[in-house]
Every structure is written in C-alpha cells, then in structure tokens.
N, C-alpha and C positions, 0 to 999 in steps of 0.2 A: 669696516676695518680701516686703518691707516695705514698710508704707503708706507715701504719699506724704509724710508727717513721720518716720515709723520714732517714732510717738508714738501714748500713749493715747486721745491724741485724733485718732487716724485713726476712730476709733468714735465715729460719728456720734450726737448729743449730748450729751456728753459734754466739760466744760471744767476746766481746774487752773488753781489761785489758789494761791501763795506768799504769808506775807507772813515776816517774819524780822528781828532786830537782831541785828548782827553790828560789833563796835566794839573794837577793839584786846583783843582775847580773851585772855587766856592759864588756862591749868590753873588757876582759883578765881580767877579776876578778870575783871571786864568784861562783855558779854552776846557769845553767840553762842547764840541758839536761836531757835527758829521751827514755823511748822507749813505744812501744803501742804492743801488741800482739792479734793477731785473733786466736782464738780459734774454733774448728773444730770439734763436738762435734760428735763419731764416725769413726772421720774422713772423708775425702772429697776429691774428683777429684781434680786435680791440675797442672796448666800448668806456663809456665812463659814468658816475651819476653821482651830483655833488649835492649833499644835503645839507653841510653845514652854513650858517651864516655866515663867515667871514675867510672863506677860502683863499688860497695862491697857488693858484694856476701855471700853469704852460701848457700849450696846444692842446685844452679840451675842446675848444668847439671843431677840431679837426676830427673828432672822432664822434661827432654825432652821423648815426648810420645811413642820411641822408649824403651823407657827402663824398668827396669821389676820392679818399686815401683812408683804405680799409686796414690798412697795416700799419703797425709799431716794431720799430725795431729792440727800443729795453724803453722800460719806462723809471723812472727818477722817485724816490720820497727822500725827501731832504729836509734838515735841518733848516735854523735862520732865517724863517718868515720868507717874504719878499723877498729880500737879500739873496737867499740858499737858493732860488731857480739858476743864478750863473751856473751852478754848477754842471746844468745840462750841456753850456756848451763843450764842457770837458766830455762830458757822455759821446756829444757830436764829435768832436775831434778824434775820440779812439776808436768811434764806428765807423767815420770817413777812411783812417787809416788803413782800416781793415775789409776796406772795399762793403759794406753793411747801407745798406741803404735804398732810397728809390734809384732804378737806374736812368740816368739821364741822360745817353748820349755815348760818350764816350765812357772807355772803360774805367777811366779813373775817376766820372763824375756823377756822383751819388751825393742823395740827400737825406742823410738818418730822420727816421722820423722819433721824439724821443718826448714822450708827454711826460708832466712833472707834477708833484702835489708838495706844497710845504706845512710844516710843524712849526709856531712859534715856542722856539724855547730861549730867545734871547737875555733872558737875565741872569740865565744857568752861563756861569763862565763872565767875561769879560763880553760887554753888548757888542763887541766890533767884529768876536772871533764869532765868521759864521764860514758858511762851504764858499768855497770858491770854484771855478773852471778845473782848477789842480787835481779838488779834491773829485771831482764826479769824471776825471779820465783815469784816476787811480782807481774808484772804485770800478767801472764800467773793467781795467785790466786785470782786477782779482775776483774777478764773478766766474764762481765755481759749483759747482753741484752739492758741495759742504758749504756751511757757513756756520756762525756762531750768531748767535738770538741773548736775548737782555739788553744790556745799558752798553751799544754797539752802535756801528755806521749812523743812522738818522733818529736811531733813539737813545744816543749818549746821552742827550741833556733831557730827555724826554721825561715830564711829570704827569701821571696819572692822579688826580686829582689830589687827595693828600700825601700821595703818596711816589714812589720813583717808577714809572712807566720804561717803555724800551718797545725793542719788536721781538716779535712771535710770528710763528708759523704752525701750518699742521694740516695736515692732507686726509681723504679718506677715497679707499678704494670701494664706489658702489659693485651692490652685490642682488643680481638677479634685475627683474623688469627688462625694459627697454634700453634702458641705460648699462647694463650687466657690463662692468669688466671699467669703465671709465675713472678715469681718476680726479678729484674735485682738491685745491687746496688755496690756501691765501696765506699770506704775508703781512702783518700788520705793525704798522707804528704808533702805538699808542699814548698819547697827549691829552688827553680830557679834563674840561673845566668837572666834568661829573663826576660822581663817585662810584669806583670800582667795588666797591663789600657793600654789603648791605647791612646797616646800621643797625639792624636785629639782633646779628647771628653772627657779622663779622665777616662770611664765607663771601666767600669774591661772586659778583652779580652770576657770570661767565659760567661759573660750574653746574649752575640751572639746568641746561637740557642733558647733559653725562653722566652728572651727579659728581659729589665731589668726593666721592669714592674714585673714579676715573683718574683723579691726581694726585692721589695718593694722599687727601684729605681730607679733616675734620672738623667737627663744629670747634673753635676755640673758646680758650678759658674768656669768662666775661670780663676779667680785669683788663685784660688785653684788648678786648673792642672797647673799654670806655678809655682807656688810652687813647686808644686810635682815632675815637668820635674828636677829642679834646687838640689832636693836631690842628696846628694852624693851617687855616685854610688858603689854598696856591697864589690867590689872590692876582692873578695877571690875566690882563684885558682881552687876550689870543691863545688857544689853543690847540686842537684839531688831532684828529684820529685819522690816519690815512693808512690807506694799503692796496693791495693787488690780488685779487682771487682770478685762479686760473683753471681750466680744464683739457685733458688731450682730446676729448670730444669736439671734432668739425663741424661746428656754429657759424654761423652769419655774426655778422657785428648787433643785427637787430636784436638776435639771442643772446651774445655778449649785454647787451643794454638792460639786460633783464637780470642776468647772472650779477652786475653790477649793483642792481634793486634788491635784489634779495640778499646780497651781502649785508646790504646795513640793514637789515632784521637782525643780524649777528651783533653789527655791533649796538642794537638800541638794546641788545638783551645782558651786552657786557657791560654796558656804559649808561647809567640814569644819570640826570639829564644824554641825551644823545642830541645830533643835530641841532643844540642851540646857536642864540646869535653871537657866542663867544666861541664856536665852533669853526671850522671849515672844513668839516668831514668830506673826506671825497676818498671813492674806492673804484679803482679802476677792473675790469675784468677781462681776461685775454684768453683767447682758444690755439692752442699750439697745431689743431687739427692734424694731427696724428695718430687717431681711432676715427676712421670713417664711422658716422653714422647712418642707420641704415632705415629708410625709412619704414613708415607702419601701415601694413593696410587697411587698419581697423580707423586709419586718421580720416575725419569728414575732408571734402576736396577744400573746403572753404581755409583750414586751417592751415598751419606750414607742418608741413612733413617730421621737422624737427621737435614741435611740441611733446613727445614725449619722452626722448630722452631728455630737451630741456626740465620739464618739471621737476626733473628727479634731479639733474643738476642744481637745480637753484635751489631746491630741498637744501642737498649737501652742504651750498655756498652759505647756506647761515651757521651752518653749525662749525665749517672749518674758519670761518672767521670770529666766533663767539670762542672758540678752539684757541684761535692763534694768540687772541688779544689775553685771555687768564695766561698763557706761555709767556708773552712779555710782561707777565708781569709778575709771574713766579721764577723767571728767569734773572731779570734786574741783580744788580748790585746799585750800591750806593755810590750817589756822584753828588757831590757839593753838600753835604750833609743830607741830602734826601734820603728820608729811609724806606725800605724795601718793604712789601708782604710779607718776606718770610722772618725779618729781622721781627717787626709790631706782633706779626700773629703766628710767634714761633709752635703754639699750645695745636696749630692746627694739622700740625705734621711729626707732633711729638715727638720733635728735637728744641735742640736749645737754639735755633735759629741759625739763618749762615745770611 
C-alpha cells in the first residue's frame, strides 16, 4: 500500500525543495530549468550506483561504503548538465547556515555533506540558462514535506524520450515479513534518450508491474500511438534519469548500495533503452533510520543480520521507482512545445487530454 502522500516524503525526515525558471521557453530560447533538493533532516545513511554512460556527478565516490563519511545531509538532482552541479554550493551555504553538517570543531564549523546528480536538458530554453548557487539555496529553503511533481524544480526542461519528462514520486508501506510496517519510496527525474510507451500498445513501459488499471488507464486508440511513433525523435547527445529512493528502515550504507541496485531494475522497466552510453543514470539511496531493525534469528551467522528486511526493501525499491518515474510523466505539462502523455494519448484515460 502507499504512504499516506504516495511521496518521498512518507519517510520520516526527509523534505524536497524545488526551486526553477520557467518563462515562455522554446528550443534555444528563454529559461526553462531548475533543480529539486532532498533534504535529510539530521542527516541520513547514503549509498550511490551509477549506470549510465555519461553521468555529472558531485561527491559520489564519498559514498562508496568503504569509506569513512557515512552520512548526507540533502542530496542535489539538477538541471544544466555539468554546469547545474554549482548549484550544490547554494545547497552548502543554506545547510552551513543552519548549523547542518559534519561537526568540525567549533560550534559554527560544519561541513554539509551534499551529493549531486545532473540532467542534461540544455537546449530546452536558452543554452546559458542553467541552476546556479541561487538557485539550489532557494530550493534547499522551500524543502517541505508537500511538494509538486511534473514539469518542476530539475524536470522543468526534462524530455522523456519523445516525449515531456519531469519528476515523480511515490512510496509504499510494506506489509507483513520481516520488514512489517517500513516504508520504501523514491523520487525521480526523468530525462531518457529511451522510450517511455511501448510502441505496441502506446501504454507507458512503467505500468507493467501495477497494471495500468493502477493509474487510472487504458489501452489507447491506435491513431494516437501512430502519432506518437511518427514524433520526432529528441535527438540530443546527453540525457539521464536520476533520483533518490529512500527508506525509514536502519541500513548500513552497504545496504543502502544495494537499495540503490535495485532501484534501476525500476527504472530499466520504465525506460527501454535504460543505462545507455547517452545516459548518466545514477540513483542515490538513503536510510532515514528511524524504524530500528530487528534482527532474525533464523539469519545464518555468516550473513548480516539485516538481510531480510533488506530483501523486501529492495523488492519495494523497484517498484516505487518504476512508480515514480510513469508519475513524472503523467504529471508533466508542456514546456517549449514538448508535448505531454496525456495531451498524444488522451484515448488512454478517456478524456480529451489536459
């Protein structure tokens, strides 16, 4: 079942900040980009696993679980390729202020820790307008426990293959096992060189494991997918799917690194091609540990203790990020003439489109 939001932020501490320009956009003119920030209220366990070929980073190799800073304080997905990582130090600067960080010494000397993943969408808007420092201390100050999903913070200019991408969310509270009572969700920005419908049927890849009865949809009229087949294809050399799947379940970062792996099961199932070399999929996973887990004594000694509510966790993590990603993208509006899901394949929800 889904948390009481069907959002990241069913996981207790845990808040998202948008901020974004978005002003009469078209292909090389105007702004449409932005960034979103996950906020990590005490900070949080934190793993990473990057599969695409052509990712932009910030502090991932700080978080592989060999290493000696197990904690994140928010983590960044941003717009503007390369460019859109400044906006972490805005991130830094509003978590510095607020005393958020590693403690250094003195009381007012801290060091946020704030990993980052970007989306190229530079031709959406004007190539110049991308995030700045500005923009990721604005969003880092409106990170709240609501937030708004579609063509928003770091997926204003976001293209989903032929189509207008954005971000999504969506949570599920497991029910019974080892894991009983935990809550599993992600956050996705979706960008893909790949195709999100499947050229059969038209119905988004994404509704596969729920069924698209779950979203309140249908097979659509076939005029409407040979439309769709016949859009022009996105055509730009950078893409990338990025997001954050999280759980209140008290993980190790080892476990997070796995929560992470099993997220892009999610999205290889929303997104054909997934992780190609026009990609830089990367999806981060963080444990709020605020549901101890309890260990099993049915667990061999050789194993970790953890392994069975992990399984059931990384169960869930595909499916809330195969979740999140059809959301951004039944959520979308239109920006610079990209047209939406529900505008091409209005036959699938039998209305006249929005």
């Amino acid at each position: 079942m889904p948390g009481p939001r069907d959002s990241l932020t069913d996981v207790a501490g845990l808040l998202v900040g948008h901020h974004h320009e978005l002003d009469d956009a078209t292909m090389g003119s105007g702004s449409a980009t932005g960034c979103t920030v996950v906020r990590a209220l005490g900070g949080a366990t934190a793993a990473v696993d990057v599969r695409g070929g052509g990712p932009g980073t910030r502090e991932t190799d700080l978080l592989d679980p060999s290493h000696s800073v197990q904690h994140v304080n928010a983590i960044l997905l941003t717009a503007g390729s390369a460019y859109g990582l400044a906006a972490a130090d805005g991130v830094m600067r509003w978590l510095e202020e607020h005393g958020q960080g590693i403690p250094m010494g003195s009381p007012d000397h801290v060091v946020p820790i704030v990993p980052a993943a970007v989306i190229f969408d530079l031709p959406v808007g004007d190539w110049a307008a991308r995030p700045t420092a500005e923009f990721g201390y604005l969003a880092a100050a409106a990170a709240a426990t609501e937030f708004a999903t579609g063509s928003v913070g770091a997926g204003v200019g976001a293209r989903a293959g032929v189509l207008k991408g954005g971000v999504g969310t969506a949570s599920t509270v497991i029910e019974g096992g080892p894991a009983d009572g935990v809550t599993v969700a992600a956050l996705m920005v979706a960008n893909p060189v790949g195709a999100v419908f499947d050229p059969r049927t038209g119905l988004l890849w994404g509704v596969g494991t729920l069924g698209p009865a779950s979203f309140g949809m249908r097979t659509p009229d076939v005029n409407q997918l040979w439309a769709a087949l016949a859009l022009e294809p996105k055509g730009t050399a950078l893409n990338t799917t990025i997001g954050v799947v999280a759980t209140d379940a008290a993980l190790s970062s080892a476990s997070c690194k796995r929560i992470a792996v099993a997220g892009h099961d999610g999205l290889a199932r929303a997104i054909r091609p997934a992780h190609s070399p026009l990609d830089g999929d990367t999806i981060f996973a963080v444990s709020t540990g605020t549901r101890p887990v309890t260990a099993e004594s049915m667990v061999p000694a050789a194993f970790s203790a953890e392994l069975p509510v992990l399984a059931a966790v990384t169960e869930a993590a595909a499916i809330v990020v195969e979740k999140a990603i059809v959301r951004a993208l039944l959520d979308a509006t239109s920006v610079a003439g990209i047209p939406t899901y529900r505008q091409i394949f209005t036959s699938a929800f039998g209305g006249s489109g929005a």
